[in-house]
N, C-alpha and C positions, 0 to 999 in steps of 0.2 A: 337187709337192703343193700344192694352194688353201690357202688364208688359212678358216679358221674366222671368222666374224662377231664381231667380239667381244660377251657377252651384257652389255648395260646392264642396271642397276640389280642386278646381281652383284656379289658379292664379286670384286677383281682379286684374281691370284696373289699372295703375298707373295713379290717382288722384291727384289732387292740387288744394289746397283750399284755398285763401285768408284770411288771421286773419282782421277782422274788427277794431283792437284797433291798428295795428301796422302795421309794412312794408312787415313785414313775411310772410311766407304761411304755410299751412301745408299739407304732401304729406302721403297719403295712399297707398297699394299695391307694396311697394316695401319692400324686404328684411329689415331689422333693429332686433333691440336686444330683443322687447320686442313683448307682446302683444298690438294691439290695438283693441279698441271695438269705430266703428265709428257710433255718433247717427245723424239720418236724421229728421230733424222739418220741420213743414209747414210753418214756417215764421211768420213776427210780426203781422199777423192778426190774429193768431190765438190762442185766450186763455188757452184751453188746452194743448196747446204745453208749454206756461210759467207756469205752473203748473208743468208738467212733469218735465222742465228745473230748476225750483226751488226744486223741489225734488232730481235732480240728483244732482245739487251744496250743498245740504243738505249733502249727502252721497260720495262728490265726494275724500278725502282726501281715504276713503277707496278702491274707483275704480283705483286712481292713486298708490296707492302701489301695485295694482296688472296688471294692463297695465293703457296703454297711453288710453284717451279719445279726440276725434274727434268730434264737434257736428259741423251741416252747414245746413244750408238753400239756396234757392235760394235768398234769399233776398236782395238788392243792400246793400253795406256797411253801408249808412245812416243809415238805417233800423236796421241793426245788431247791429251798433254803438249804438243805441236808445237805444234797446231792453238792450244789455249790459251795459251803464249807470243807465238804469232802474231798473232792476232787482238787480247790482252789482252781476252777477257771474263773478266765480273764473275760469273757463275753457276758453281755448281759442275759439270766438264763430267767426267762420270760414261763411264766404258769397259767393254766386256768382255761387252755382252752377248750372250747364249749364244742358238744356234737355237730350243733348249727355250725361254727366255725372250719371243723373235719370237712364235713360234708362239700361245705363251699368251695373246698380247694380239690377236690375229688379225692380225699382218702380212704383209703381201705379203716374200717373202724371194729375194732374188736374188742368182745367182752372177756373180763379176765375167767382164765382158767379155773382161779380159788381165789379166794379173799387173801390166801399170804401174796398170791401175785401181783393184784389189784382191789377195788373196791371199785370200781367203775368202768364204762367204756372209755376207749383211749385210742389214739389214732396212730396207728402205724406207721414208719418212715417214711418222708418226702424231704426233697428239696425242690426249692424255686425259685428261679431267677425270675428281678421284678427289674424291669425299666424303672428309669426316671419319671416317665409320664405315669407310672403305674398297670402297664399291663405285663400280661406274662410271657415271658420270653423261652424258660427254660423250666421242665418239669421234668421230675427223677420221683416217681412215687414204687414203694411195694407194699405187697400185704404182707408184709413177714420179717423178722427182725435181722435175717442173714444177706437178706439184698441192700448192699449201702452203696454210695459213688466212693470212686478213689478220689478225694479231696484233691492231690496234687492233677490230675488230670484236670478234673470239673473245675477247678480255679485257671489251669491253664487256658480251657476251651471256653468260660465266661470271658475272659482277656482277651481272646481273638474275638469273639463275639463286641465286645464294647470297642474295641480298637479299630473296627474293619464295619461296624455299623452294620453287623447281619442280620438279613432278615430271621425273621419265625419260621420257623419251620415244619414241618408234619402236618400242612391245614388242607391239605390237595383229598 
């Protein structure tokens, strides 16, 4: 099955996502105060993914003064638990999510290679910048683990976006 485009300046689905360290959950697409920029990993198999995610814990005190950060995987809790003991990030690192979930935000979704790699489908990188009302302003997706955003840019260019109130773009 393709990836549906995801539609900017849309409403996102209202999401919920399991925090791995605690009781919580954390919910996307619904109205709130701020901006969020929610990131999608391929899970604890995948090295370039803790790469990314230890970059982004590197630079996160900066992304959290200008919105909320969301990272999740489909990964079962263990998994997540792991990865977050291991590495010691500082964001809440959210598990569990579901195909239906993938699907909604347009992600490229793939089955693993062998069982040492995975044991289930799992959604390939995105990021997404979410307004405050809740629709989508900013979408970065690939099908593949080597295409990521430069964090210091995409943090730069949501800051001009939320400071100068720009529109959506790409809808023509």
């Amino acid at each position: 099955m393709t990836a549906t485009k995801p539609r900017v300046g849309a409403p996102v689905d209202t999401l919920s996502f399991p925090i791995a360290d605690c009781q919580r959950s954390i919910s996307v697409g619904q109205p709130k105060d701020r901006w969020t920029m929610l990131f999608v990993y391929r899970g604890r198999h995948c090295p370039r993914c803790k790469r990314f995610l230890n970059k982004l814990n590197a630079v996160l005190p900066a992304w959290l003064d200008a919105m909320d950060v969301v990272v999740v995987s489909a990964d079962t809790k263990e998994k997540a638990q792991a990865d977050k003991e291991e590495f010691g990030w500082d964001f809440d690192l959210c598990h569990g999510m579901t195909e239906a979930q993938m699907r909604s935000l347009g992600l490229y979704v793939s089955e693993p290679l062998s069982e040492a790699e995975t044991t289930g489908l799992f959604a390939e990188p995105g990021a997404f910048g979410i307004r405050p009302d809740g629709t989508l302003m900013l979408v970065e997706i690939s099908n593949g683990p080597a295409a990521r955003p430069d964090l210091e840019e995409l943090l730069d260019g949501m800051k001009f976006n939320i400071d100068n109130n720009r529109p959506v773009r790409g809808t023509a």
